[in-house]
N, C-alpha and C positions, 0 to 999 in steps of 0.2 A: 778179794778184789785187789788187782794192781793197783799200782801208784803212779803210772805213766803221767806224764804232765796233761794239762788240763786249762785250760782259758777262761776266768770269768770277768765278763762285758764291765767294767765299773769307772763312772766318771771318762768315760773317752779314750780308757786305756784297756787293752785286755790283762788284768791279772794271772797269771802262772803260779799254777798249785799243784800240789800232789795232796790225792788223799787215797787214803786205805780205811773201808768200813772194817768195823769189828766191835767189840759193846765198849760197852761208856764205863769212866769220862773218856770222852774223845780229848786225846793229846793234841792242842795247836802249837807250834814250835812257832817262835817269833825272832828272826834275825838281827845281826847287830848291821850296824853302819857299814855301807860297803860290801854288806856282808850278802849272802843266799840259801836259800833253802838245801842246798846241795853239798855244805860245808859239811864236816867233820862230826860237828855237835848235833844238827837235825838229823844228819845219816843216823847217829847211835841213837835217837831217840825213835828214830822211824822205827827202827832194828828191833826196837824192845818193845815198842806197841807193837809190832808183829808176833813177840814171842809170846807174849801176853795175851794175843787177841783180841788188840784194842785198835778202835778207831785213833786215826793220826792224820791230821791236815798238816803242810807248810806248804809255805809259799814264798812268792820274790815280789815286795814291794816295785811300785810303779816306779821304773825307770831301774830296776835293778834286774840280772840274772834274767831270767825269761821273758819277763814283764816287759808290755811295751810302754814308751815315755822317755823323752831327757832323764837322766839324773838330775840333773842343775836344775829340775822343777820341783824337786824332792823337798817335802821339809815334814814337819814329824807330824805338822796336824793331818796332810795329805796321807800320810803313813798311816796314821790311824786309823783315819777312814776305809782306809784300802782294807785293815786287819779287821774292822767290824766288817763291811762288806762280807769276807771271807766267814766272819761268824754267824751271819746275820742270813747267810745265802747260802751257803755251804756244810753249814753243820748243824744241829738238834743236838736237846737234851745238854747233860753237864759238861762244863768242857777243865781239863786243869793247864794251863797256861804255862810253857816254857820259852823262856826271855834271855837271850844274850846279850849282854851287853845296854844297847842300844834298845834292843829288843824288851829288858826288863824295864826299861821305863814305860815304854807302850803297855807292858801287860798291866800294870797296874792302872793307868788309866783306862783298861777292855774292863777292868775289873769293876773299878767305880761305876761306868758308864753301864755293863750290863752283870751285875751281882747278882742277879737269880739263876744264871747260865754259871757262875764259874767256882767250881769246891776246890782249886787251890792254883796255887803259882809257884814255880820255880823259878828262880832268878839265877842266872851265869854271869857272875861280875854284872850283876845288873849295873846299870848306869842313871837312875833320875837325876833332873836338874844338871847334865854335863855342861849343857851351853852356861850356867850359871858358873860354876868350881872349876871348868878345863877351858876356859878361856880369860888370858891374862890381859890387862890392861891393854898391850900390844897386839895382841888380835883383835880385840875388839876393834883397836882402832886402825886396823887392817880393812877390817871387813866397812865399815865404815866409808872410808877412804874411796876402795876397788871393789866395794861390794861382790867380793868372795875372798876365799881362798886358795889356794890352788898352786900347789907345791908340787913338782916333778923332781922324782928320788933319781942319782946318778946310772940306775939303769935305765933309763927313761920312763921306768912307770909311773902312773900317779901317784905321790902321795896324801895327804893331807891335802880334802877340799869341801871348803865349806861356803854355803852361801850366804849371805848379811839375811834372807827370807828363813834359810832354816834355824839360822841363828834368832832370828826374833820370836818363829814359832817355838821353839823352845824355852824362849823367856816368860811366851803367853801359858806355858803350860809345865810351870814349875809345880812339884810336890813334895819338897822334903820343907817348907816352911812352917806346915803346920801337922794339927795330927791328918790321918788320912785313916777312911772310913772304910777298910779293906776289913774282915772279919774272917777268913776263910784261911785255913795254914798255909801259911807260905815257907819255902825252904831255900837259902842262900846260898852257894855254891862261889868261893872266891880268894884268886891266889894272894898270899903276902906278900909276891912281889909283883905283884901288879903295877906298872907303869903308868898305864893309861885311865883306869879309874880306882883309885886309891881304895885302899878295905876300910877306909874309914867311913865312905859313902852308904857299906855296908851295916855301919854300925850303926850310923844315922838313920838311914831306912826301918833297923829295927824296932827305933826308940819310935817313929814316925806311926807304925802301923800299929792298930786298934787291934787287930789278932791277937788272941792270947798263944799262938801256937804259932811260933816262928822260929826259924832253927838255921846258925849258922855255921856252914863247915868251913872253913879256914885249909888250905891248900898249902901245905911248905912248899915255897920253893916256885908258885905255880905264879905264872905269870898272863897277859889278861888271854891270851886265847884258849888255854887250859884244853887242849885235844892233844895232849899225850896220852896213850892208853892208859896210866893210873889217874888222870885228869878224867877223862872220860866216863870209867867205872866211877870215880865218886861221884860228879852228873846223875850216873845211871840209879847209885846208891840211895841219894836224894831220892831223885823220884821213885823209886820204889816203897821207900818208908813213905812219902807221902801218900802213895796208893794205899796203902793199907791202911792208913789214919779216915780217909776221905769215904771209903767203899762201905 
């Protein structure tokens, strides 16, 4: 089956997916910030559920990439819901959960929320709890102030934009405070020179999860987007040992 895009009805907005049937676990790719289902890292994970034979969902959160909606209404708990929807409507049976960024904070809370659906998670620079560690007193009281953010980089693109609502839903829906009731192997994927979410977050995440099978690769050199082709293959690497742990 193709993967052509695809619309599902949810909360007012139509959702934008791709999926490819094929046997289980079905792959759901989960995107970072800003980010889309049609980036670097879900293409190579589409790629290899295809070579495999495996069922593969992504998709583009409401107000990103296909999806209809503001951005500026975007905040993580809506994000969520958007990625159960897609779980909950869209796919059966096991699913193993791959997270960038932004994206690995959601899978862990897909996981809490429906643990009989999911035998494992891969994290890309996952990021829990950003709104808590990547916002410094001066943002905070930025967003506060103007209630967003919203930085425009010298080529006029956007850069950095945040809103005071995604920022507070992110504070409602911290995880790295205590343990976390995740049991299912998880595999961590994350450069050392990451910029934007420190590998220390990663370290913490491991202490955090209740899994006794957690495994983290360490990337030289790799910085947070990690889609260079030898960034990629380790991605792929991961997930491949976890397929064979879980199956």
């Amino acid at each position: 089956m193709t993967d052509d895009v695809r619309y599902l009805d949810h909360d007012g907005e139509r959702i934008a997916y791709r999926l490819r049937a094929g046997a289980g676990p079905t792959l759901l790719f989960l995107p970072g910030y800003m980010s889309d289902m049609d980036g670097a890292k879900a293409a190579a994970v589409a790629g290899y559920a295809e070579e495999r034979g495996l069922g593969c969902v992504r998709f583009d959160y409401s107000g990103n990439g296909q999806s209809s909606g503001p951005f500026e209404d975007g905040t993580l708990a809506r994000w969520l819901e958007d990625a159960l929807a897609v779980v909950d409507r869209r796919t059966d049976g096991p699913l193993i959960l791959v997270g960038s960024s932004m994206g690995g904070w959601l899978a862990l809370h897909i996981a809490l929320s429906r643990p009989e659906r999911i035998r494992g998670i891969v994290g890309i620079a996952a990021a829990p709890d950003f709104t808590e560690w990547g916002f410094g007193s001066e943002l905070r009281a930025q967003l506060a102030r103007d209630g967003k953010i919203d930085e425009v980089m010298p080529d006029g693109t956007r850069g950095r934009y945040f809103t005071n609502d995604f920022w507070q839903s992110g504070q409602d829906m911290l995880l790295l405070g205590g343990a976390l009731s995740v049991d299912c192997p998880v595999r961590l994927v994350h450069g050392d020179e990451d910029s934007a979410v420190p590998l220390e977050v990663s370290h913490r995440l491991m202490e955090r999860l209740r899994s006794a099978d957690v495994q983290l690769t360490i990337v030289k050199g790799g910085g947070h987007r990690l889609s260079a082709p030898h960034e990629i293959a380790a991605i792929v690497h991961a997930l491949a040992g976890l397929l064979e742990v879980v199956h």
